[in-house]
C-alpha positions as a Python dict, from the first residue, in 0.01 Angstrom:
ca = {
    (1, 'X'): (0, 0, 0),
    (2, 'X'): (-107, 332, 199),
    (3, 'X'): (-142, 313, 549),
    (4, 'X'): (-406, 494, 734),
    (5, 'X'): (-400, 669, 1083),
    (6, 'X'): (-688, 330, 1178),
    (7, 'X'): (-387, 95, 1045),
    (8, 'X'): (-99, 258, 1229),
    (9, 'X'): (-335, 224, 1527),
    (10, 'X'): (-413, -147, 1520),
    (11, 'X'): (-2, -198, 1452),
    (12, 'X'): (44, 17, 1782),
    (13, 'X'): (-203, -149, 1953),
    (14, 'X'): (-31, -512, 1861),
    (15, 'X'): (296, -406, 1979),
    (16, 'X'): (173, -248, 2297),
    (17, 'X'): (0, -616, 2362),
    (18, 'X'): (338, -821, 2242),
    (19, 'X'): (608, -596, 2338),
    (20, 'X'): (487, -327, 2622),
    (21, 'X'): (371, 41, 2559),
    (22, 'X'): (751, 188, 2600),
    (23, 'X'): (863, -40, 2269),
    (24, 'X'): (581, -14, 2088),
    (25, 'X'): (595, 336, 2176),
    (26, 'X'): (990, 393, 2041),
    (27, 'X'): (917, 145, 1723),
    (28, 'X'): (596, 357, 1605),
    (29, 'X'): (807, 682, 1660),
    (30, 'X'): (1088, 511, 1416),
    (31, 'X'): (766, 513, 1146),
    (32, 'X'): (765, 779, 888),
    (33, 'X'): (471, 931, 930),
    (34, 'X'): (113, 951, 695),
    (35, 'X'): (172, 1134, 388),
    (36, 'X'): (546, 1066, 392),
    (37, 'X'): (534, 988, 19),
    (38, 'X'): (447, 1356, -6),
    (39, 'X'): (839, 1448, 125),
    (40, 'X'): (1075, 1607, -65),
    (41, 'X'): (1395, 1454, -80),
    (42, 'X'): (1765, 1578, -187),
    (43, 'X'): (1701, 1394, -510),
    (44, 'X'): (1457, 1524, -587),
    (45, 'X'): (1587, 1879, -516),
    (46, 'X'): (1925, 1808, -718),
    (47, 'X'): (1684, 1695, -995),
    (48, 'X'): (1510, 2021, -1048),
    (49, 'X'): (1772, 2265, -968),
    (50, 'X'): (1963, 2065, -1315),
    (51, 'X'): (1634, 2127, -1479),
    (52, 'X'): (1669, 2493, -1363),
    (53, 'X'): (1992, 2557, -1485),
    (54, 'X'): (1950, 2401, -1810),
    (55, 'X'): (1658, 2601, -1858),
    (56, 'X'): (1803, 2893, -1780),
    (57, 'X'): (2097, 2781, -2009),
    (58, 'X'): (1871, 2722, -2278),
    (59, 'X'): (1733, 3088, -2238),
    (60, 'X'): (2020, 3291, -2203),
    (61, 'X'): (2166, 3093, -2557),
    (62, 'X'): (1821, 3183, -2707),
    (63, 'X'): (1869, 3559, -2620),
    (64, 'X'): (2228, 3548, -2649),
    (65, 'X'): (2145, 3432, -3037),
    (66, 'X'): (1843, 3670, -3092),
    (67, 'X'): (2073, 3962, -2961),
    (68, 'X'): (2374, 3903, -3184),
    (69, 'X'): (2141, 3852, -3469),
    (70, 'X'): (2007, 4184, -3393),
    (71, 'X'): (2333, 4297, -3364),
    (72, 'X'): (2435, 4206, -3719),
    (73, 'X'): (2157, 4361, -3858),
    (74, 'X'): (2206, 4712, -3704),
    (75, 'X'): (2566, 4688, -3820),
    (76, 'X'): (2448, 4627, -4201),
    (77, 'X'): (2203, 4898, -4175),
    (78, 'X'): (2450, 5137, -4028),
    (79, 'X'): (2709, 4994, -4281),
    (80, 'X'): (2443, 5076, -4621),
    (81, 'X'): (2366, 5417, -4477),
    (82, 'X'): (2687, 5545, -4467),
    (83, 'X'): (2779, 5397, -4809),
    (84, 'X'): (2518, 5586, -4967),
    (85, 'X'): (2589, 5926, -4789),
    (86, 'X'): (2969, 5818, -4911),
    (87, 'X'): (2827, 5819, -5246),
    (88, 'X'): (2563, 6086, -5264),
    (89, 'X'): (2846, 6349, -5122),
}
């Protein structure tokens, strides 16, 4: 249930009738305020820095497999070139 700014009003208003205007006045301040929902907590942080690494994980492994593919290749190329100058001379 979201609670508007007339809600939190009528709830101060209450306990400013029952209790006095100083407790009403310390129990609203206790109150998270409107749009509190919209907080980010350290869950939520911890939760997307694992998604970060494990991207970045999953990227470097993805290079780090294109690279040394690359790698290989150069080094047959470079391998068949100098076997045929090895046989032409």
């Amino acid at each position: 249930m979201a609670i508007d700014e007339h809600s939190r009003h009528h709830l101060f208003r209450t306990l400013e009738e029952k209790m006095g205007p100083e407790a009403a006045r310390t129990l609203m301040k206790l109150l998270p305020p409107e749009g509190w929902g919209d907080v980010v907590t350290k869950h939520d942080l911890s939760a997307e820095v694992e998604h970060l690494r494990l991207s970045l994980e999953l990227r470097i492994e993805r290079s780090l497999r294109a690279l040394t593919m690359w790698l290989v290749g150069t080094m047959f190329a470079i391998a068949t070139i100098a076997l045929v100058i090895a046989r032409v001379t």
